[in-house]
N, C-alpha and C positions, 0 to 999 in steps of 0.2 A: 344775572350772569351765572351759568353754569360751572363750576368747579370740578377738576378733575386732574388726575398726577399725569403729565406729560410722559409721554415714549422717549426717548434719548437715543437718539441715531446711530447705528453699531457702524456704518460706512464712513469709516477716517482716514484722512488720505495721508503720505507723507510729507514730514512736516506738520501737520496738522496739531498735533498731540503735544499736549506740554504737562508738567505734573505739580500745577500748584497745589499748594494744601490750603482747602477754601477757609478752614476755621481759623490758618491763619491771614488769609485775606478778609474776613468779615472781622476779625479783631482787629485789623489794622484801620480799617474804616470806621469800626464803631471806634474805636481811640481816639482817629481823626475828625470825626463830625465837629462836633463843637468850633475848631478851628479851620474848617476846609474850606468855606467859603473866603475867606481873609486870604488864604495861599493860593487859592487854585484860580491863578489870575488866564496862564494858558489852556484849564479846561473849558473854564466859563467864554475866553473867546473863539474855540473851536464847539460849543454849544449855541453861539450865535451863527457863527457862519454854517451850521448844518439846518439852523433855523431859517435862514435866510433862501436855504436851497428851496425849500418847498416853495417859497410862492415862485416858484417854475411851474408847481402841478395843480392842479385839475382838481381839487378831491373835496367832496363833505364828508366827514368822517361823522358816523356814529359814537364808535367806540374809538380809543388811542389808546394803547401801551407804553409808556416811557418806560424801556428797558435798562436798568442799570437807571435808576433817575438821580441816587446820590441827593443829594440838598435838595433837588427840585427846580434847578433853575431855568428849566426850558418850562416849565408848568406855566407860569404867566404870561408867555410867550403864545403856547399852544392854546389855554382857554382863549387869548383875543384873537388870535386866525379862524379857530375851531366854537364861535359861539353857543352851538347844541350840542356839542361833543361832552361825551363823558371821560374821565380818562381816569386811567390804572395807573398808579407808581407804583413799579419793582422794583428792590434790591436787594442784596446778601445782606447788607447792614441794618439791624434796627436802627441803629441811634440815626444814621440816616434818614431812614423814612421818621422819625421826627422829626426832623426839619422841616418834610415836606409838608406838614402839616400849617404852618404860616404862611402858605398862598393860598389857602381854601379862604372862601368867602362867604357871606352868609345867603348866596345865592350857588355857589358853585364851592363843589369839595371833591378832594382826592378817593379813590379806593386804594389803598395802602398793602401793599402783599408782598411782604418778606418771600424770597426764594432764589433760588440760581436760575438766568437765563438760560441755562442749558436743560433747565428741565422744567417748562412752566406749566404752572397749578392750572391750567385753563382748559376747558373744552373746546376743538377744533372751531376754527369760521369763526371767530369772536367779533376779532377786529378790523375795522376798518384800515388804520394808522400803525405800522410800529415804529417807536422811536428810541433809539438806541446812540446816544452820545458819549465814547469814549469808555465802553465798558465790556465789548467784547475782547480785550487783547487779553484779559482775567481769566479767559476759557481758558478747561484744556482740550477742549474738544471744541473746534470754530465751528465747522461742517452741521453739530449737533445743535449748536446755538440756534444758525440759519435754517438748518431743518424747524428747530421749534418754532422760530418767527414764521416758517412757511404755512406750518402746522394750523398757527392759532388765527394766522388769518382768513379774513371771510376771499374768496375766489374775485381777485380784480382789486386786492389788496395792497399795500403799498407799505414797502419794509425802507425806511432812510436810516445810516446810520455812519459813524464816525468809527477811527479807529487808528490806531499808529502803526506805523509803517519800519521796514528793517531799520533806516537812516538813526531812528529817534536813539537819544543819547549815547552817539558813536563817540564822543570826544570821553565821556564817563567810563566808556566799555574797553576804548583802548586803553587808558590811565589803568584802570584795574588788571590790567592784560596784562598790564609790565609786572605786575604782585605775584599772579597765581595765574591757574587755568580754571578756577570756579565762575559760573554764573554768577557774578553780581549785579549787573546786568540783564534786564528782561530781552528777550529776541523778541521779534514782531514778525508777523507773517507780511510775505508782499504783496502787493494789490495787485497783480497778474493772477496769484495763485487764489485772492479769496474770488475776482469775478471767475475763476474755474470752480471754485464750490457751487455757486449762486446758481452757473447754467448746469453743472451737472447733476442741483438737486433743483432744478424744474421751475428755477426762476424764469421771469418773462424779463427783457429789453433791461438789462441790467447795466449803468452804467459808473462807471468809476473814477474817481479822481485822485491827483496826488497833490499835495501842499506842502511846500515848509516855511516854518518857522521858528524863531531865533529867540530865544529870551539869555539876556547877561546877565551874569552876574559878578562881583568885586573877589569872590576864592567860591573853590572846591566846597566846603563844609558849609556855603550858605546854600548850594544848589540840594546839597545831599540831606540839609537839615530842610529844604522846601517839599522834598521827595518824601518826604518823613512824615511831617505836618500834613501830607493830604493823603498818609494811606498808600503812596507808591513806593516804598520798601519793601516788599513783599518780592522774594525771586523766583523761579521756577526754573531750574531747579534749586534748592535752596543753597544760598552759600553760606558762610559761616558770619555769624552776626558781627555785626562791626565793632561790636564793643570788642568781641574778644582779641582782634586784629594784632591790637598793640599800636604804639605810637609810630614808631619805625616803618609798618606796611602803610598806617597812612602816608605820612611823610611821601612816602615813595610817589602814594595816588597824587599828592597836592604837586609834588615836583613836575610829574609826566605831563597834567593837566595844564601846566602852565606854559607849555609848550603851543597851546592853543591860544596863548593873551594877546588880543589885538584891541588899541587902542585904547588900553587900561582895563578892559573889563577879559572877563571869560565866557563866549557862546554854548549854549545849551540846543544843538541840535533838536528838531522835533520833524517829524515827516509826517503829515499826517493824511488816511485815507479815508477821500468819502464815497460812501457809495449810494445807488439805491438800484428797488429792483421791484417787479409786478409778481404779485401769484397769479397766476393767468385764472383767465374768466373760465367757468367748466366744459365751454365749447374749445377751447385754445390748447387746452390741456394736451391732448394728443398730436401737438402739432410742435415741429421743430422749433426748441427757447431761440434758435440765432446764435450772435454772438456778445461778448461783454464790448462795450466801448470804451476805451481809458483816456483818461486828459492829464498831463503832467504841467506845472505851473508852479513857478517861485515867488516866494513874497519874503519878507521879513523879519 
């Protein structure tokens, strides 16, 4: 495989743009490794049900990119669907791509390559497969994300990925709302607005879905020490750390949020979006993407 530093899309739309500081989100992650599979009980199940969407499609994959692969837990997943597949794990995190290193086998093993999905180390037409669970909301630039996944795939390629939607932890956003007017809380792009990225950067039959789900918890500080433990503390734009807070602004956060108690526990909003989408074949190319399809759908 050829190596090479990705272009980064200068075409960003409104809304688009968010201004994490990635070295603070690769420290949050490499902190969290060690314990993130133990926490991350709602990532690992929105990492299956994006797994579950492909056997819809069609595809032998040569190559596969797990974009954003974190621990690795779609890898076991992907080598049994994908049996001559080779696959790439990328992340910001080292300590995470150690992890991924205990689903190699002594038949089949990972390529490991630390980097931001907004600018991949790869030469164009690589892949077959891109898979992206739960790691584009990290951008600050989506548009540039999806350009590079459009980038490195081979023509007839197929980009599946996950992401979170505005909904996700509105009961956390309002609670802190009543404190201040800082981002303590992440925003999430809407899935209207990313299938307008998809077709305006020359994706093919792009379709998209909406999900939610619920996770309880018994207070405030077990949801926000779960957010913690996997590396999503991390704001954009930053707000003031929670230590410095004081006892008093929590207080306040625990109060408002209890306004949400229903039937002894507290809900954890999550919204999640799936999408996927084709680079068109190089005869397709010149010819009108169409339009995005969307599916909205409640669970649990």
């Amino acid at each position: 495989m050829k190596h090479q530093t990705g272009g980064n899309s200068s075409g960003s739309s409104p809304g688009n743009q968010q201004v994490f500081n990635q070295q603070r989100v690769r420290g949050a992650f490499d902190r969290a490794a060690d314990d993130y599979d133990r926490f991350a009980v709602l990532q690992n199940e929105v990492c299956l049900r994006l797994l579950e969407k492909l056997e819809c499609v069609k595809i032998r994959p040569q190559w596969i990119l797990d974009a954003g692969s974190g621990t690795g837990s779609a890898i076991p997943s992907l080598f049994k669907r994908y049996k001559k597949a080779r696959l790439v794990a990328l992340d910001l995190s080292e300590n995470m791509l150690e992890k991924v290193s205990r689903h190699d086998t002594l038949l089949r093993s990972t390529h490991r390559v630390c980097a931001n999905i907004e600018q991949l180390p790869f030469a164009d037409n690589v892949f077959d497969l891109v898979f992206s669970s739960l790691s584009m909301q990290w951008c600050n630039d989506l548009d540039a994300a999806l350009q590079e996944a459009k980038r490195v795939l081979k023509p007839g390629g197929l980009l599946v990925f996950s992401t979170f939607g505005p909904d996700t932890l509105k009961e956390l956003r309002f609670s802190w709302a009543q404190v201040d007017g800082a981002e303590h809380v992440n925003r999430f792009i809407d899935m209207h607005d990313i299938g307008d990225f998809l077709l305006q950067g020359g994706f093919a039959q792009p379709v998209m879905e909406a999900d939610r789900l619920t996770v309880t918890y018994d207070s405030v500080d077990t949801l926000m020490h779960d957010l913690k433990a996997i590396g999503a503390n991390v704001t954009a734009p930053s707000a003031p750390q929670k230590g410095l807070l004081g006892r008093k602004t929590l207080e306040t956060v625990r109060q408002a949020y209890e306004a949400f108690r229903e039937n002894g526990v507290l809900p954890a909003s999550y919204e999640i979006i799936y999408g996927h989408a084709w680079k068109p074949d190089i005869d397709l190319q010149k010819k009108t993407p169409g339009k995005a399809h969307y599916v909205k759908f409640k669970t649990s």
